[in-house]
N, C-alpha and C positions, 0 to 999 in steps of 0.2 A: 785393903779394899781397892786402892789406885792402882793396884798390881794387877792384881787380877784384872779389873777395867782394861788396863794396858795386855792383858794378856787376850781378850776377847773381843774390843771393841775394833784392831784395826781390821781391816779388808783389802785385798787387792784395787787399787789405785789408778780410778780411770785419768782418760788423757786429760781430761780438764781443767784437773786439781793442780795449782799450784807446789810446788815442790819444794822441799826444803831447803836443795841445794840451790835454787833460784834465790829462794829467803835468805839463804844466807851470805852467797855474795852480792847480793842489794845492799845485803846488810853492814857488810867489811867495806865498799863505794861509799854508804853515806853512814860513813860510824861517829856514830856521839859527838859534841867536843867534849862532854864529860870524858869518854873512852881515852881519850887522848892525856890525861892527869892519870892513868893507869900506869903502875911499875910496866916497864918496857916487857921484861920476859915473862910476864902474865898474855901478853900483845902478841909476841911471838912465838910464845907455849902455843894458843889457840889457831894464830893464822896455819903454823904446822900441822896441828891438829886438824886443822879446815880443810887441810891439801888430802893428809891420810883417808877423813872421811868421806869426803866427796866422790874420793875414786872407787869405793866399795859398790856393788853393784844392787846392794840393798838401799843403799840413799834413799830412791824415791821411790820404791816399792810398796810400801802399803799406803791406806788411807787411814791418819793418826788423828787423833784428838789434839789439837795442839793447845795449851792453857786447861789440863786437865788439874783441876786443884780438889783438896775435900769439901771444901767448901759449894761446890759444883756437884756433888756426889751426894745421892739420898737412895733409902729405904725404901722399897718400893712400897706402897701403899697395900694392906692385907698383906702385907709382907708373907714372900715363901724362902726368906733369905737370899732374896738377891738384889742386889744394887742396881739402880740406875745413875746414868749422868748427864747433868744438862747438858744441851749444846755446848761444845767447843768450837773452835775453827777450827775447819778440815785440812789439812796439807799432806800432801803425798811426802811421804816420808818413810823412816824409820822407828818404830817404838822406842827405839835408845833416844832419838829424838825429842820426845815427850814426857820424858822423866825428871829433866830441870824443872817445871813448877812447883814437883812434888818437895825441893829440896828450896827452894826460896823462902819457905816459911821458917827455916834455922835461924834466919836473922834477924827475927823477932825478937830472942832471946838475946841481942846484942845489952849490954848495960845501958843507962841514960844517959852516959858520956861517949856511947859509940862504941865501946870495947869489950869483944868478946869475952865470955865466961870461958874459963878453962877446957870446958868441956866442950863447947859447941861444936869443935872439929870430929870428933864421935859422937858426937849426934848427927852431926853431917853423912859421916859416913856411914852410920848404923840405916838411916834412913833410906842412902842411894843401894844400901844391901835390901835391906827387907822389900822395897819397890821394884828389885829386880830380879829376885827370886822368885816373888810373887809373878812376876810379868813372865820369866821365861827371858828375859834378856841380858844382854853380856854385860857385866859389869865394866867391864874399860871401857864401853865402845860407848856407855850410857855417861861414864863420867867424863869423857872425852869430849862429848854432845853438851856437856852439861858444864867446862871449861868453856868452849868457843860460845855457849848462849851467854852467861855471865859474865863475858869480855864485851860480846855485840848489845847485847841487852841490859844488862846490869846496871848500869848506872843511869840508864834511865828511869828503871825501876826505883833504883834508890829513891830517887825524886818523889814515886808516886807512894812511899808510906806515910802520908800524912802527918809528914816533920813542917814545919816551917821553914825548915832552911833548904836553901838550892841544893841539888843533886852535890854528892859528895864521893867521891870514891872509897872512902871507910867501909860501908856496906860490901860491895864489890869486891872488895881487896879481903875481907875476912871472909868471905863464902870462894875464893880462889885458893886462898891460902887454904880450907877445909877441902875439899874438893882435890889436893894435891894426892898423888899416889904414897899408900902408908910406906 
């Protein structure tokens, strides 16, 4: 279902909308101090990865949904099989762009001590496939997007799963290590 959403909701990208590439070296300027407890070449896997993406001429092309989760995502009422989705925030961007929220929910399934299950790294992966064939989108260029998000973004999400403990990098660091190329 967030595939397909990903495959219909973006638009060509008026001049108004903030832009990805904007968001995201704001985002490398004022990065975490969690960010900074990150393995270094997770840091410079993404900054790499931030140079390749940027220069693509798709960057800030369409108008994406950005924080597209399922949980955002409903049945349209008298339903004729087709989905709606709340509000997102708009950002001119790319689809491969918008495909990390889809994959943040794997961390859920971390144990109570922090440590992934065997498996989570396919499910990870299995995840950023079915979201991207559904969508029509490149799979490198979506888990590329979805490296540099969980470097700049990550660990302050961690913070916000309603743990009691401060931001930690464990989270971070197992959805980086899933996210790796097979």
């Amino acid at each position: 279902v967030l595939g397909g959403l990903l495959r219909t909701l973006p638009v060509p990208a008026p001049g108004w909308a903030r832009s990805a590439s904007q968001a995201t070296e704001a985002a490398w300027e004022d990065l975490s101090p969690a960010a900074h407890r990150l393995p270094r070449r997770f840091v410079a896997q993404a900054r790499a990865l931030t140079r390749v993406l940027l220069a693509g001429p798709e960057v800030d092309a369409a108008l994406i949904p950005v924080g597209l989760r399922a949980h955002r995502v409903f049945a349209r009422a008298h339903s004729d099989g087709t989905w709606v989705a709340a509000p997102a925030i708009p950002l001119a961007g790319e689809p491969a762009y918008a495909v990390w929220p889809a994959l943040w929910p794997a961390t859920r399934f971390l144990d109570d001590d922090g440590t992934p299950p065997a498996h989570l790294a396919g499910r990870v992966q299995a995840r950023l496939g079915w979201v991207c064939h559904a969508a029509g989108i490149e799979e490198e260029r979506a888990r590329a997007w979805a490296i540099v998000r969980t470097v700049l973004e990550g660990p302050r999400r961690a913070g916000a799963l309603g743990t009691a403990e401060p931001p930690d990098a464990r989270t971070t660091v197992t959805l980086l290590k899933a996210l790796q190329p097979p």
